[in-house]
C-alpha positions as CSV (number, residue, x, y, z in Angstrom):
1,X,126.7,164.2,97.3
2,X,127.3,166.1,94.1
3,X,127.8,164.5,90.6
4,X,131.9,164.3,90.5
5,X,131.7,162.6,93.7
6,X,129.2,160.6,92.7
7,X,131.4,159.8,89.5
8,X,134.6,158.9,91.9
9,X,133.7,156.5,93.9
10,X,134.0,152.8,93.0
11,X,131.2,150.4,93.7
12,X,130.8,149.6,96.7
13,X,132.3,145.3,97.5
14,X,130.9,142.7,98.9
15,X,130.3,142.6,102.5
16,X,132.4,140.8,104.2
17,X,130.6,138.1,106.2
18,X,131.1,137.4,110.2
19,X,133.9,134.4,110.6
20,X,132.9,131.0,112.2
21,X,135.6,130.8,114.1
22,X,135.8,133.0,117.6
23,X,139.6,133.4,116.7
24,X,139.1,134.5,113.7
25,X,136.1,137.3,114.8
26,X,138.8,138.1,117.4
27,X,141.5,138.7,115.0
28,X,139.1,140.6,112.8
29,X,138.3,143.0,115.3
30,X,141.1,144.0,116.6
31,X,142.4,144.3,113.4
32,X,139.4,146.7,112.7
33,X,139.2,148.8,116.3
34,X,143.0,149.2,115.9
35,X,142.4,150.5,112.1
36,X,139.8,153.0,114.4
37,X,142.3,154.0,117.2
38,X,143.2,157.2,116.6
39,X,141.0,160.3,116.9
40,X,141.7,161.5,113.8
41,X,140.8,158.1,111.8
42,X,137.4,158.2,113.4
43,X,136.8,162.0,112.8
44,X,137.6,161.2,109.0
45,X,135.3,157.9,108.6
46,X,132.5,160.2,110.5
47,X,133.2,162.8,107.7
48,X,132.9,160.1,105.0
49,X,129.8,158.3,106.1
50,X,128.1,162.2,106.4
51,X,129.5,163.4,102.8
52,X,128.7,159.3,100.8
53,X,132.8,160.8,99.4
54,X,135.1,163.4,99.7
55,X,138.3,164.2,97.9
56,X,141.5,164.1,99.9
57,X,141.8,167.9,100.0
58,X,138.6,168.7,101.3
59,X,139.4,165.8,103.9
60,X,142.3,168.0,104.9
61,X,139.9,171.1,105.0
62,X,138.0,169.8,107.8
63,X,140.7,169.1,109.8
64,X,143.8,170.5,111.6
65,X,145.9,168.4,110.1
66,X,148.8,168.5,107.5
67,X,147.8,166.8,104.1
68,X,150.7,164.4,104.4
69,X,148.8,163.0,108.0
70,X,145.8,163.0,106.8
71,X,147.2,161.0,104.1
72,X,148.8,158.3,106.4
73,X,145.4,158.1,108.3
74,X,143.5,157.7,104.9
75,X,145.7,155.2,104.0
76,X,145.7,152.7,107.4
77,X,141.4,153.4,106.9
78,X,141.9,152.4,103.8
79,X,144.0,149.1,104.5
80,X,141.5,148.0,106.8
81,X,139.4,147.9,104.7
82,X,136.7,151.1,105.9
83,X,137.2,153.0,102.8
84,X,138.5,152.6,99.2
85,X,139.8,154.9,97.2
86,X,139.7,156.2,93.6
87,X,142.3,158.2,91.5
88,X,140.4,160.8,90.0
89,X,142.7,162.7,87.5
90,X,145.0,165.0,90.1
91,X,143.1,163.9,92.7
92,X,141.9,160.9,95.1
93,X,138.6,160.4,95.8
94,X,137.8,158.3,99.0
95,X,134.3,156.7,100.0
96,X,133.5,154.3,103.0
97,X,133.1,151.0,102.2
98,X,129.7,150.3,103.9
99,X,130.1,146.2,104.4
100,X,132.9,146.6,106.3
101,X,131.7,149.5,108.8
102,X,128.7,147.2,109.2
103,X,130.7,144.3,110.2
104,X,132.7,146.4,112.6
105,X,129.3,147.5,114.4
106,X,127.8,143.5,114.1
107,X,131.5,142.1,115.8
108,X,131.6,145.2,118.6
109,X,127.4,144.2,118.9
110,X,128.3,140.8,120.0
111,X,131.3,141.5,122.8
């Protein structure tokens, strides 16, 4: 990761802890795999997790995709709580939000 993506991202939260409840954990991920059930979605958290952050453009680089779809993936990701995003002057840097891609893998672990 270079320096200015270093400098974009926001701290990483807390990570989100496993509910009690079996509804809950059920709510939670399907909430999560839908968030994940697009091609496209998936093919931008992998490029996330391998860069540590990317800026939206170079998001739209890697794939053949118009910025404004990329954008509308980012932002479901982003709602779900796999990536956060900072406004970096012009720009928008996104990162993954570790916690919650380790929760996803602990909740599909235990199907």
């Amino acid at each position: 990761m270079n320096q200015s993506q270093k400098e974009c991202c926001p701290p990483a939260g807390e990570a989100p802890e496993i509910p009690a409840d079996e509804d809950e954990v059920n709510e939670v991920l399907a909430r999560l795999a839908k968030a994940l059930g697009h091609p496209a979605r998936v093919a931008i958290l992998r490029l996330l997790l391998r860069r540590e952050a990317c800026i939206c453009g170079e998001i739209v680089k890697e794939l053949p995709l118009a910025q404004s779809t990329v954008s509308q993936h980012l932002k479901l990701l982003k709602e779900a709580g796999f990536i956060r995003g900072e406004v970096d002057g012009p720009r928008v840097c996104y990162c993954v939000e570790p916690g919650v891609v380790t929760l996803f893998k602990s909740l599909t672990q235990s199907l």
